[in-house]
N, C-alpha and C positions, 0 to 999 in steps of 0.2 A: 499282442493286441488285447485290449480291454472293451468286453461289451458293454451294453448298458444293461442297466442291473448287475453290473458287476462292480469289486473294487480289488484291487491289489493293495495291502494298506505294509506299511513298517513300520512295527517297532522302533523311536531311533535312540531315546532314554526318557528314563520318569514316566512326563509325560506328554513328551514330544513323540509326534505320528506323523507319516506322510499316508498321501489316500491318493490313488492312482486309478480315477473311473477311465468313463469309456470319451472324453471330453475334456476334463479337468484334472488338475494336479495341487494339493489342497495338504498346507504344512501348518501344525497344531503345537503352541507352546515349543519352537525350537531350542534349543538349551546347551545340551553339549556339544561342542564340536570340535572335540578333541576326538578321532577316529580310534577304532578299536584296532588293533595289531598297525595301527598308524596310516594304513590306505585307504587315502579319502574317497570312498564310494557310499552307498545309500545303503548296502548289505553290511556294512561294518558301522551303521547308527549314524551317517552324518550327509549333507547336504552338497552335494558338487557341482564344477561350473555343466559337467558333465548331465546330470542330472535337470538342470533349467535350463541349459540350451536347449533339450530336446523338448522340452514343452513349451506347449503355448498357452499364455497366458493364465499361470502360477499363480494359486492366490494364500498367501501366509497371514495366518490368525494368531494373535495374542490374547491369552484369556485375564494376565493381569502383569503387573512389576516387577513379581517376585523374582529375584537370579533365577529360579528352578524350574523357570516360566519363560521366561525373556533374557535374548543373550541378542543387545542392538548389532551383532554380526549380520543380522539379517538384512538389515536394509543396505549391506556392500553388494548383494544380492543383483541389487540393481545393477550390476557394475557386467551380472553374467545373461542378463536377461532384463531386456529396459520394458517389457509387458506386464511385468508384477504387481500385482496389486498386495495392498498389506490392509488388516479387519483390526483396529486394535480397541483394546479397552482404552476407555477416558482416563485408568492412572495414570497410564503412561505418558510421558511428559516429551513428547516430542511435536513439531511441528506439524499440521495437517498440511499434504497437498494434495496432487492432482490423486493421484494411486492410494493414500493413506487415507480410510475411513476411521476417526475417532468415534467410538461407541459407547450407547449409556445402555441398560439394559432394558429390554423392553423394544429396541428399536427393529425396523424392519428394512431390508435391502432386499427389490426385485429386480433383479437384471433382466426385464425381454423373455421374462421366462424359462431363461438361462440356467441361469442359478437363486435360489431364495435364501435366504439368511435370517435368521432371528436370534434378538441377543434375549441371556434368560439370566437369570440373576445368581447370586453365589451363596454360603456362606463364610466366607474369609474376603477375598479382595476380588473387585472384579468381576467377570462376566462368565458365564457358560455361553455355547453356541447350538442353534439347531440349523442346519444345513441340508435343504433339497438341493441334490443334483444328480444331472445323468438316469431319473428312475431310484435314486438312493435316498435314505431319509437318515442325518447320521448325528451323533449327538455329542459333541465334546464338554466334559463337566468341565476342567480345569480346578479349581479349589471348591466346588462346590461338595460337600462332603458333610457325612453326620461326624462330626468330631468329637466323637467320645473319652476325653484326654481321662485317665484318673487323675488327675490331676484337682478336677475341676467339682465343685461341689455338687451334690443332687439337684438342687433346682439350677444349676449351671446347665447338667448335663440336659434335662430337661429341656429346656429352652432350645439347646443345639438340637436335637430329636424336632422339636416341634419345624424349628427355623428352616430342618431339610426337609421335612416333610411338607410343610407347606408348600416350597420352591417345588420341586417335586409334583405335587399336585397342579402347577399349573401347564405341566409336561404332558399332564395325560391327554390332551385333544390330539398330542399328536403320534402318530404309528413312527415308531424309530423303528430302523434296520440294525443299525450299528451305534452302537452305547461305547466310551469310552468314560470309565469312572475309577477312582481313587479307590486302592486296596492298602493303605499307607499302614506299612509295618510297626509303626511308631504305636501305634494305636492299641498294639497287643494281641490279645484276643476278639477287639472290637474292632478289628481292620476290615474284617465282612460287613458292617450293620448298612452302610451306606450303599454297596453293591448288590447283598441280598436283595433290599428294598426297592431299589430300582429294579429290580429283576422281575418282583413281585409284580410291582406295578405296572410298570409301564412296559413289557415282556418285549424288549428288543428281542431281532434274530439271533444278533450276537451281541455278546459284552465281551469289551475288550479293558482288561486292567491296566490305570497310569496310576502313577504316584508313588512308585517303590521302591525307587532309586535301581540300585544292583538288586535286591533280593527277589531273585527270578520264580525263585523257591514257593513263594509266598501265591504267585499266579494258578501255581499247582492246587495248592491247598482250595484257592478259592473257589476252582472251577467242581472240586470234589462237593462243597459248602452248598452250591447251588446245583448239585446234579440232580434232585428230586422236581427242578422248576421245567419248564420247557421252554429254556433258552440256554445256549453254548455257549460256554464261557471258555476263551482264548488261553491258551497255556503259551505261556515267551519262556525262553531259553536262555534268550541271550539278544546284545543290540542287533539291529539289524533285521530281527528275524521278519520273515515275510509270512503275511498271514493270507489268503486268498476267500472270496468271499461272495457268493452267486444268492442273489436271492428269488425265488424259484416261485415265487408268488408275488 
């Protein structure tokens, strides 16, 4: 059983999360669903009929197109649980209906008080999410990341620096519990800059790391990065893993 103010959240890959309040059951960027040692349950990273029969009224977020984001397996979904509802960004090229909200960012969904939603903008494709529910305030980036490529020339890099920071800045009215931000190994030694910063700023309880495919390794490092800030930063192991989460004010 789940209180309120509480969440049971999983790791399931990247940056795919489920979040199990004291009311709601709430799937972020689902992606793989190919099960780890191949037994389809929720502690081995993937999504079961098992797992949505037992809830009510399931609501799954897309934060944008990308494969590593969006696997349309989801909306078979319906097929285990016809209460679903689905939150998706406007790239996404599917049909709206009764359960599917098409999203631009900036927009605002209040259900009765239920649950609130707000879409917050990116830098790459797509939308981030902020999410009241249950007593919880929770925050999914999706692509939204300071993207430091070397790649990319100084006033390139610049721009990206301003571009999240700005986005970013329009976070701060609100108090997050639960951060979920990009730690993408890709990036080198600049895989912190986007995480640190939200950490800075907008000082969730918890940050929790997506975006790093298998390199579990890398969660490690991060939570070391921000141990001087006062906020906990999530260490994953592996798919699956369950993370538990009370917030005590």
């Amino acid at each position: 059983m789940v209180r309120d103010k509480e969440a049971i959240i999983h790791h399931l890959f990247h940056s795919g999360v489920a979040i199990k309040t004291s009311n709601h059951f709430l799937i972020f960027d689902y992606y793989n669903d190919t099960p780890k040692k191949g037994i389809r349950k929720i502690d081995n990273g993937v999504i079961s009929k098992k797992d949505l029969n037992k809830e009510e009224n399931p609501i799954v977020f897309v934060t944008h197109s990308h494969h590593d984001h969006f696997n349309p397996i989801i909306f078979e979904w319906e097929k285990w649980n016809e209460d679903i509802t689905y939150i998706l960004s406007d790239d996404i090229e599917v049909e709206e209906e009764d359960n599917r909200y098409i999203m631009k960012k900036y927009q605002e969904i209040n259900w009765s008080n239920d649950i609130y939603i707000k879409t917050y903008g990116t830098t790459d494709q797509g939308l981030s999410y902020y999410v009241e529910v249950d007593g919880l305030n929770i925050f999914h980036s999706g692509d939204l990341n300071w993207w430091h490529w070397k790649k990319f020339s100084s006033e390139k890099q610049q721009v990206e620096e301003e571009d999240y920071k700005k986005e970013i800045e329009k976070l701060k009215e609100k108090d997050v519990d639960i951060a979920f931000v990009p730690v993408d190994p890709r990036l080198e030694e600049f895989y912190h800059l986007a995480g640190r910063y939200f950490a800075e700023t907008i000082k969730p309880k918890l940050l929790i790391p997506i975006h790093f495919s298998d390199n579990y390794a890398i969660t490690k490092n991060f939570s070391k990065e921000i141990k001087d800030l006062q906020v906990d930063g999530a260490i994953i192991e592996k798919r699956g893993e369950k993370i538990r989460f009370r917030k005590s004010y």
